[in-house]
MMTF fields as JSON, N, C-alpha, C and O atoms, coordinates in Angstrom:
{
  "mmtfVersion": "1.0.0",
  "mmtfProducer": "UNKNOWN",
  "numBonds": 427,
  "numAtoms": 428,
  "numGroups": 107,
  "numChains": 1,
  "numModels": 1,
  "chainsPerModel": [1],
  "groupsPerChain": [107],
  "chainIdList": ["A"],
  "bondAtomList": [4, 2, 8, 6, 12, 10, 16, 14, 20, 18, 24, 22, 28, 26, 32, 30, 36, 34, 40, 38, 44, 42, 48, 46, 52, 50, 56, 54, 60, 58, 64, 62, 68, 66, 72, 70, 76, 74, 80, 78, 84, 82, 88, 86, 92, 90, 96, 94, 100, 98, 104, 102, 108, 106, 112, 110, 116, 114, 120, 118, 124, 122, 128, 126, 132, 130, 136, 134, 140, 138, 144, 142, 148, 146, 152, 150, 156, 154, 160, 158, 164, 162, 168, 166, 172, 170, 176, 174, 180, 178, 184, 182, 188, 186, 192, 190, 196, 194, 200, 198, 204, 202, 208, 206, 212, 210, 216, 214, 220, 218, 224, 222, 228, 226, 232, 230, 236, 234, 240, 238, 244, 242, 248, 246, 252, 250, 256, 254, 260, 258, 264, 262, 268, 266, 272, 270, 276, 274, 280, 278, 284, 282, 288, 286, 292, 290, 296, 294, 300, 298, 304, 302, 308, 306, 312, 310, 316, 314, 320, 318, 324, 322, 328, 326, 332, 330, 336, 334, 340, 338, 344, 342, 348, 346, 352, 350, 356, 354, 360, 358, 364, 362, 368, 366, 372, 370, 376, 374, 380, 378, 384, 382, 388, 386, 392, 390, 396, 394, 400, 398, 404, 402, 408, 406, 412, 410, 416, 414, 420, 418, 424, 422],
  "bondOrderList": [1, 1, 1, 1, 1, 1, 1, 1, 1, 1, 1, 1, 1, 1, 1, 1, 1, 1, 1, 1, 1, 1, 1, 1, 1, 1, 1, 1, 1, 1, 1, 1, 1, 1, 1, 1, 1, 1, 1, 1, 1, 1, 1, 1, 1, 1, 1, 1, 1, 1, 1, 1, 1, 1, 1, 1, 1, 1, 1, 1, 1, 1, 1, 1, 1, 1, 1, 1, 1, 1, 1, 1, 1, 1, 1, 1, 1, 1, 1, 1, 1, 1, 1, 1, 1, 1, 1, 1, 1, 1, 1, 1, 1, 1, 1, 1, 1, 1, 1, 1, 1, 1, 1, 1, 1, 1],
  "groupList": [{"groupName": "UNK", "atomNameList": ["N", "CA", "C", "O"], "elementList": ["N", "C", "C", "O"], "formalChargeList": [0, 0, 0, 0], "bondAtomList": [1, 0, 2, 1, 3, 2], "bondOrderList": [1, 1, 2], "singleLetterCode": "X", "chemCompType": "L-PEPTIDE LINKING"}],
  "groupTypeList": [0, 0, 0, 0, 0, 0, 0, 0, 0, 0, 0, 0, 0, 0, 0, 0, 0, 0, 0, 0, 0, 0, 0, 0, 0, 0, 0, 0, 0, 0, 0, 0, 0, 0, 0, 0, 0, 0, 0, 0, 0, 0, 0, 0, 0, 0, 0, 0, 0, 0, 0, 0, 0, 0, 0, 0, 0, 0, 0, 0, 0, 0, 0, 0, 0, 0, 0, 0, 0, 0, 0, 0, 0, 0, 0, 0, 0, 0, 0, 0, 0, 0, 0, 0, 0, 0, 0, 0, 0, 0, 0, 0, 0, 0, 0, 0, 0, 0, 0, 0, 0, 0, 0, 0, 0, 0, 0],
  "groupIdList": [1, 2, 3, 4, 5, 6, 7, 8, 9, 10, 11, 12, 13, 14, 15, 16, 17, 18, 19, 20, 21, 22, 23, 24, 25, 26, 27, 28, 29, 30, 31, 32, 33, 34, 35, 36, 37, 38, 39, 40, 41, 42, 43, 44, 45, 46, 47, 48, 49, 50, 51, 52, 53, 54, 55, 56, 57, 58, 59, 60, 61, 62, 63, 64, 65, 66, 67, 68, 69, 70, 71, 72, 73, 74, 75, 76, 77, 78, 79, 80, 81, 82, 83, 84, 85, 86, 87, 88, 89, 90, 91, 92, 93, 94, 95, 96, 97, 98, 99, 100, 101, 102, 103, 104, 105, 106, 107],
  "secStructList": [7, 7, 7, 7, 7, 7, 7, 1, 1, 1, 1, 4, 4, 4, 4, 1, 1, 1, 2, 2, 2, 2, 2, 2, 7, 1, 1, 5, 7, 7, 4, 4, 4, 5, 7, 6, 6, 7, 1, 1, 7, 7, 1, 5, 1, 1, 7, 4, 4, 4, 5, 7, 7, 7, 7, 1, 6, 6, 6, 6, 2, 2, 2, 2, 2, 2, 2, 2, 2, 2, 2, 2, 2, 2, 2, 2, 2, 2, 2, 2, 2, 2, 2, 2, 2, 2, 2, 2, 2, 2, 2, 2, 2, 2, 6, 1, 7, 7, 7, 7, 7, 7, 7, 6, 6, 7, 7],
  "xCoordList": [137.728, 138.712, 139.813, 140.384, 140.146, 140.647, 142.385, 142.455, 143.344, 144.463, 145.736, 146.2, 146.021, 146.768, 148.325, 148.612, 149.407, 150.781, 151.063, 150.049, 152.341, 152.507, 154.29, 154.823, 155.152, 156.391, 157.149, 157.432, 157.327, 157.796, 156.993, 155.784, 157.51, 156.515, 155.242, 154.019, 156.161, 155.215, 155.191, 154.274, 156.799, 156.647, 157.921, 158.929, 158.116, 159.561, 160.868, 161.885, 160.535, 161.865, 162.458, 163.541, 161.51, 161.944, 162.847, 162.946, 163.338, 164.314, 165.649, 166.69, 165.49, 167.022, 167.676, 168.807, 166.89, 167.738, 168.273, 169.353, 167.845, 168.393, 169.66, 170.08, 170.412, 171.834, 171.652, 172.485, 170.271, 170.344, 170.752, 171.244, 170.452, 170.309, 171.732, 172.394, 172.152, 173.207, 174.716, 175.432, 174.631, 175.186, 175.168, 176.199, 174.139, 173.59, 174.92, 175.744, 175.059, 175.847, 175.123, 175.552, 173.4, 172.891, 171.719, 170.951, 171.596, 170.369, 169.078, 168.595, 168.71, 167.515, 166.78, 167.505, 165.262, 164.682, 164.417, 164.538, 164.049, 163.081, 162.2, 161.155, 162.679, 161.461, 160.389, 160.048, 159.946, 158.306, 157.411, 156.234, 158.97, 158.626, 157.608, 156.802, 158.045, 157.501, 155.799, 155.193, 155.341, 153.97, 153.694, 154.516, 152.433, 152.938, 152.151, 151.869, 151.63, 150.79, 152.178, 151.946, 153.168, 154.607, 155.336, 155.759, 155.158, 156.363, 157.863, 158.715, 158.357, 159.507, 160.091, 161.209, 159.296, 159.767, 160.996, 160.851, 162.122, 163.513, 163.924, 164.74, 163.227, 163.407, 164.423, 164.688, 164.986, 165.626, 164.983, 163.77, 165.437, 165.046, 165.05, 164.821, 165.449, 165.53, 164.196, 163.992, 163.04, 161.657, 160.475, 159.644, 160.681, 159.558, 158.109, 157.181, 158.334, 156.306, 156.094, 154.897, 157.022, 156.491, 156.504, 156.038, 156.845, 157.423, 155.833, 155.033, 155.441, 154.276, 154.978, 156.127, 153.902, 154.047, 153.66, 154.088, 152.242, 151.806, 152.864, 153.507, 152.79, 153.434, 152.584, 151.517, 152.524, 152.115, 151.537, 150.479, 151.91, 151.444, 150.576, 150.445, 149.582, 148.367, 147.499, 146.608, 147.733, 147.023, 146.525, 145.453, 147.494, 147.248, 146.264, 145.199, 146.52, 145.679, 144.557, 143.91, 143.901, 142.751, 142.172, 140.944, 142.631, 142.25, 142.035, 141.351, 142.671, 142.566, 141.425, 140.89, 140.925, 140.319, 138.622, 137.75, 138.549, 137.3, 137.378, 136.36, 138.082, 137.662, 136.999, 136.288, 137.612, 136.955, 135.661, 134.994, 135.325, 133.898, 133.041, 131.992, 133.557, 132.483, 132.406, 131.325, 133.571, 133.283, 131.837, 130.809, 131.823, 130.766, 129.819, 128.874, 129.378, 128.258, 127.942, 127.297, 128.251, 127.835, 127.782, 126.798, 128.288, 128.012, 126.717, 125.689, 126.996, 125.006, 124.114, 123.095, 124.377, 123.302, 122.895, 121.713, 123.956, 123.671, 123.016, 121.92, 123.584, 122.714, 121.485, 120.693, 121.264, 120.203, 119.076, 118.034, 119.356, 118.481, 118.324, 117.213, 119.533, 118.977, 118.429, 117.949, 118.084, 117.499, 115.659, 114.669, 115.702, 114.341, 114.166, 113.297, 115.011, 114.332, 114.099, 113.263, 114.464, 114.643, 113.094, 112.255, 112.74, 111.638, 110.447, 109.649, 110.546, 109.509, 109.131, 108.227, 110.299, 110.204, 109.005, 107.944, 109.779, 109.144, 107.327, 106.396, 107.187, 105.686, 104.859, 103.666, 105.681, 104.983, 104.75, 103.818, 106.13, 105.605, 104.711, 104.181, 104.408, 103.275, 101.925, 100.978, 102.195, 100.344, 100.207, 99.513, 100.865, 100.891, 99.261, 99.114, 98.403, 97.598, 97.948, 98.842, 96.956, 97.729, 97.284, 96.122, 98.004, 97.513, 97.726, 98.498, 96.96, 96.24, 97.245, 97.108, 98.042, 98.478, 97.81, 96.655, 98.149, 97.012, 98.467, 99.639, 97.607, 98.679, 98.693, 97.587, 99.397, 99.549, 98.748, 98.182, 98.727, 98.364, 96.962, 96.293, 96.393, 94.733, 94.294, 94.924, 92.936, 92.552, 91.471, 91.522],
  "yCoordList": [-45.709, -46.752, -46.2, -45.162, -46.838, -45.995, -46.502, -47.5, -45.951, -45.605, -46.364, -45.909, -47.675, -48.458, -48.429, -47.628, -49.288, -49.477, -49.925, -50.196, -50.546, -51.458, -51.585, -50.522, -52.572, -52.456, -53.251, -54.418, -53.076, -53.363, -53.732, -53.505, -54.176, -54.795, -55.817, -55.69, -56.907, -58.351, -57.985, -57.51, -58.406, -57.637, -57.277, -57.341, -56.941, -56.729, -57.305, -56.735, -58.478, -58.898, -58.507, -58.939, -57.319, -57.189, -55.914, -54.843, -56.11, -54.896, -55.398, -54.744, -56.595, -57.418, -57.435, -57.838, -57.01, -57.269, -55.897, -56.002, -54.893, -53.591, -53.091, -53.522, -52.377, -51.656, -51.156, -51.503, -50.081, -49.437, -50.662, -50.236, -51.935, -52.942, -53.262, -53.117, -53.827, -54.328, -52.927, -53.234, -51.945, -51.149, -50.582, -50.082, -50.555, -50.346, -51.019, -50.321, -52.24, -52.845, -53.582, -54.368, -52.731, -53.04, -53.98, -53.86, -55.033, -56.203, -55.296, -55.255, -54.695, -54.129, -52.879, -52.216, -52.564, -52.493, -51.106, -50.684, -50.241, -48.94, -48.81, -49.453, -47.912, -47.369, -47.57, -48.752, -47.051, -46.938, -48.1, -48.255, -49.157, -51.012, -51.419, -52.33, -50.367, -50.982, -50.866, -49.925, -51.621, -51.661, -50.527, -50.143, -49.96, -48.357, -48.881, -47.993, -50.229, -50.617, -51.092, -51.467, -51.108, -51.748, -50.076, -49.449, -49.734, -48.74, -49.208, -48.382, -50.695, -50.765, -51.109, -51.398, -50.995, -51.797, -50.848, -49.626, -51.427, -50.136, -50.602, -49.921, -51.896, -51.768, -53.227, -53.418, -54.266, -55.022, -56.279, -56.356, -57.088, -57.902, -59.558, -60.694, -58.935, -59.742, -60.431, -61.614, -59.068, -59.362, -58.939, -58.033, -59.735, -59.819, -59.569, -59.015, -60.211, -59.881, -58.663, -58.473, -57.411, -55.991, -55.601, -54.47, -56.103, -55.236, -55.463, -56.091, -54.871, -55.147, -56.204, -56.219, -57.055, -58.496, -58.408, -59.196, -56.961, -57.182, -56.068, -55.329, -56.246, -55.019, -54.214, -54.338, -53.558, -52.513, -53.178, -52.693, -54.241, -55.09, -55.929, -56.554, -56.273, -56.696, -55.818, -55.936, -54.633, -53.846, -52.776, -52.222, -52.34, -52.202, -52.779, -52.24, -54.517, -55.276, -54.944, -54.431, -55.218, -55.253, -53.782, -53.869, -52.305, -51.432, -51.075, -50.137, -51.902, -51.507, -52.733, -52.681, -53.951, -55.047, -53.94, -53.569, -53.657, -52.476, -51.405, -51.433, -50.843, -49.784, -50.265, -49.659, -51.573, -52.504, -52.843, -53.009, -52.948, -53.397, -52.082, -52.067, -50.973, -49.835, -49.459, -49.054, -49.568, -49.433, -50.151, -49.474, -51.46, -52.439, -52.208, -52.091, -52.019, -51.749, -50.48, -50.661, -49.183, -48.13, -48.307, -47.908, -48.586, -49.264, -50.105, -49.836, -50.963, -51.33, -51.204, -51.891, -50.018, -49.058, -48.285, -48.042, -47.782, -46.595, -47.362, -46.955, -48.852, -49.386, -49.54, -49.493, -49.84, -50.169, -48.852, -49.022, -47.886, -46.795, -46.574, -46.469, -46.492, -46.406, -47.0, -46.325, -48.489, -49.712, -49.119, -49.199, -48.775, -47.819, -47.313, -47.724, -46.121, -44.971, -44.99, -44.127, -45.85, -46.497, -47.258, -46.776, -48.263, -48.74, -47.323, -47.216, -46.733, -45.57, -44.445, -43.613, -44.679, -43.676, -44.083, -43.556, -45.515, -46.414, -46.58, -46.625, -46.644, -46.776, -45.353, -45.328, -44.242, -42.911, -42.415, -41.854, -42.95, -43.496, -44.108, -43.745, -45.149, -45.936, -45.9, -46.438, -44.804, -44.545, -43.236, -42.605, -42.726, -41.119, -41.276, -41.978, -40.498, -40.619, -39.693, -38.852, -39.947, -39.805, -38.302, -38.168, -37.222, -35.957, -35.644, -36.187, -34.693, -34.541, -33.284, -32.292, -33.242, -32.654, -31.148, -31.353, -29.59, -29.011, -27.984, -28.102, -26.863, -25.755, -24.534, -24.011, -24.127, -23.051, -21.673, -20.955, -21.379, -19.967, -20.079, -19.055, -21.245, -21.621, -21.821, -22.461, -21.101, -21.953, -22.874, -23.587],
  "zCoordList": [62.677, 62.852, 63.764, 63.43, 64.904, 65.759, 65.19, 64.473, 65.467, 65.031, 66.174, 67.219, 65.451, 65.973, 65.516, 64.626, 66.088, 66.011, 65.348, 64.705, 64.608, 63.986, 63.927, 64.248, 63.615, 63.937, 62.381, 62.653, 61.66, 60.249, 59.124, 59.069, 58.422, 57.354, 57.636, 57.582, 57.966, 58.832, 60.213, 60.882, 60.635, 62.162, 62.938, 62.234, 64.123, 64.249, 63.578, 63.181, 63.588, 62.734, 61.668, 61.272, 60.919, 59.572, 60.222, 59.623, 61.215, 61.54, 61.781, 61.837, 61.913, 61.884, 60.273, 60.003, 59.495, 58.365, 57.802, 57.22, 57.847, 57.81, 58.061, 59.135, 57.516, 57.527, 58.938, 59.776, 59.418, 60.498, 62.039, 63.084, 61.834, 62.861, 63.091, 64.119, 61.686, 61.292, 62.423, 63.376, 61.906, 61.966, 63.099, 63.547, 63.697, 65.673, 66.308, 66.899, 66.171, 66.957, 68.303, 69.148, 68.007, 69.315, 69.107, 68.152, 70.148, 69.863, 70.315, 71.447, 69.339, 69.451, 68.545, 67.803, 68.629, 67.47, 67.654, 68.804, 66.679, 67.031, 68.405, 68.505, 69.518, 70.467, 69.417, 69.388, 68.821, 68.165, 67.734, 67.409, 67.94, 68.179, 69.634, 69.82, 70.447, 71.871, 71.972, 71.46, 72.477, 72.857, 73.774, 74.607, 73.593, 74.724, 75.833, 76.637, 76.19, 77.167, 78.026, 79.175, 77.719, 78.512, 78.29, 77.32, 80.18, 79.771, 79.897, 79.57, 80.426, 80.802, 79.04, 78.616, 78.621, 76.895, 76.47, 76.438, 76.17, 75.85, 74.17, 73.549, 73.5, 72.521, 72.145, 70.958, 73.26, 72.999, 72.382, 72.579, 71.811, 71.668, 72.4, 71.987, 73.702, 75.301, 75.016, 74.743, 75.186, 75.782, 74.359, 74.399, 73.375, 72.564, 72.752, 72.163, 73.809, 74.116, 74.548, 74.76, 74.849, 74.884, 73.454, 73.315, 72.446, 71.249, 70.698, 71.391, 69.337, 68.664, 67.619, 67.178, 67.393, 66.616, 65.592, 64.748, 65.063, 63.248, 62.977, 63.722, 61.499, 60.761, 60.228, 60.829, 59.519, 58.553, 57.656, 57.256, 57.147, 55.852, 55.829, 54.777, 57.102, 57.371, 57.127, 56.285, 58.017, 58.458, 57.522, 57.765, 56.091, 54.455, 54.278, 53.978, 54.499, 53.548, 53.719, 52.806, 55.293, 55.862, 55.559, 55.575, 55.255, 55.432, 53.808, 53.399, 53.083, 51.065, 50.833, 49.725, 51.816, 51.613, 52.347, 51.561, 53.77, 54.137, 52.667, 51.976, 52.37, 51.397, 49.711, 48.909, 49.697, 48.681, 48.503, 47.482, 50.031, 50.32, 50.187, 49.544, 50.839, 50.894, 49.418, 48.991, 48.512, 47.167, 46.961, 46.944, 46.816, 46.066, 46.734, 45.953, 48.079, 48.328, 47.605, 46.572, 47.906, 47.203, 45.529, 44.907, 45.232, 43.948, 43.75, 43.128, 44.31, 44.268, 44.831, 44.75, 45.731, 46.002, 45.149, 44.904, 44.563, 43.084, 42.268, 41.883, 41.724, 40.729, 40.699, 39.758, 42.425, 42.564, 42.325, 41.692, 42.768, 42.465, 41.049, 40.529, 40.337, 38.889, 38.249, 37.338, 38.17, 38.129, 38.603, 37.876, 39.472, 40.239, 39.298, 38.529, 38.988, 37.971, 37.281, 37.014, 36.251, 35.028, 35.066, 34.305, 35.801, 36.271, 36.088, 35.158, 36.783, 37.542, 36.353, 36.437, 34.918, 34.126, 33.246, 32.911, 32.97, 32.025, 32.556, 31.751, 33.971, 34.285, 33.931, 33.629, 34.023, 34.009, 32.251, 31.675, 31.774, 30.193, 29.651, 28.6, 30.306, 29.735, 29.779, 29.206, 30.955, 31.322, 31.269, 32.066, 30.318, 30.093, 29.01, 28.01, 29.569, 28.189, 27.236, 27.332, 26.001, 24.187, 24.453, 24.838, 24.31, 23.652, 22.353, 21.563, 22.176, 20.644, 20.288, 21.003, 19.459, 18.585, 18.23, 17.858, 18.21, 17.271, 17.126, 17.484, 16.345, 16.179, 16.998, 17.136, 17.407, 18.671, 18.11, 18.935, 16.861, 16.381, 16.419, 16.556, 16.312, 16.46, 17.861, 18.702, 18.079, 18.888, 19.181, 20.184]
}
């Protein structure tokens, strides 16, 4: 999974509500906001369409929602094999023929 950006929670905006924004004095967001495909991007909030638009909190979802999935499959992959063995024991059980009992000190 190759290793992408992301700029707040949802998305830049969640930087307007912060003490650090508030307290800037300045209309504009984290450098690490800018899209790195825009080098003129300085971080204002002039020009939105250089900044990144998801947050972090998609990109969780989607990545705890893939690890969900590789759970359940491997999971019934495992079942599925034991389900097999379980099968495969029971056939080698059943057609075991009867041996005869004797005592070891005799022969």
């Amino acid at each position: 999974m190759p290793f992408s950006v992301s700029c707040g929670v949802k998305n830049y905006t969640d930087w307007l509500e912060t003490p650090w924004f508030n307290h800037s004095g300045k209309y504009e967001v984290p450098l690490s906001c800018c899209n790195k495909n825009f080098h003129s991007c300085n971080g204002t909030l002039d020009s939105p369409q250089l900044l990144y638009n998801e947050g972090c909190q998609i990109k969780l979802e989607e990545n705890l929602l893939l690890a969900v999935h590789i759970i359940i499959i491997i999971s019934l992959v495992v079942l599925f094999l034991l389900v097999m063995s379980w099968i495969i024991v029971a056939q080698l059980v059943r057609h075991q023929p009867p041996q005869e009992y004797r005592i070891l000190d005799q022969e």
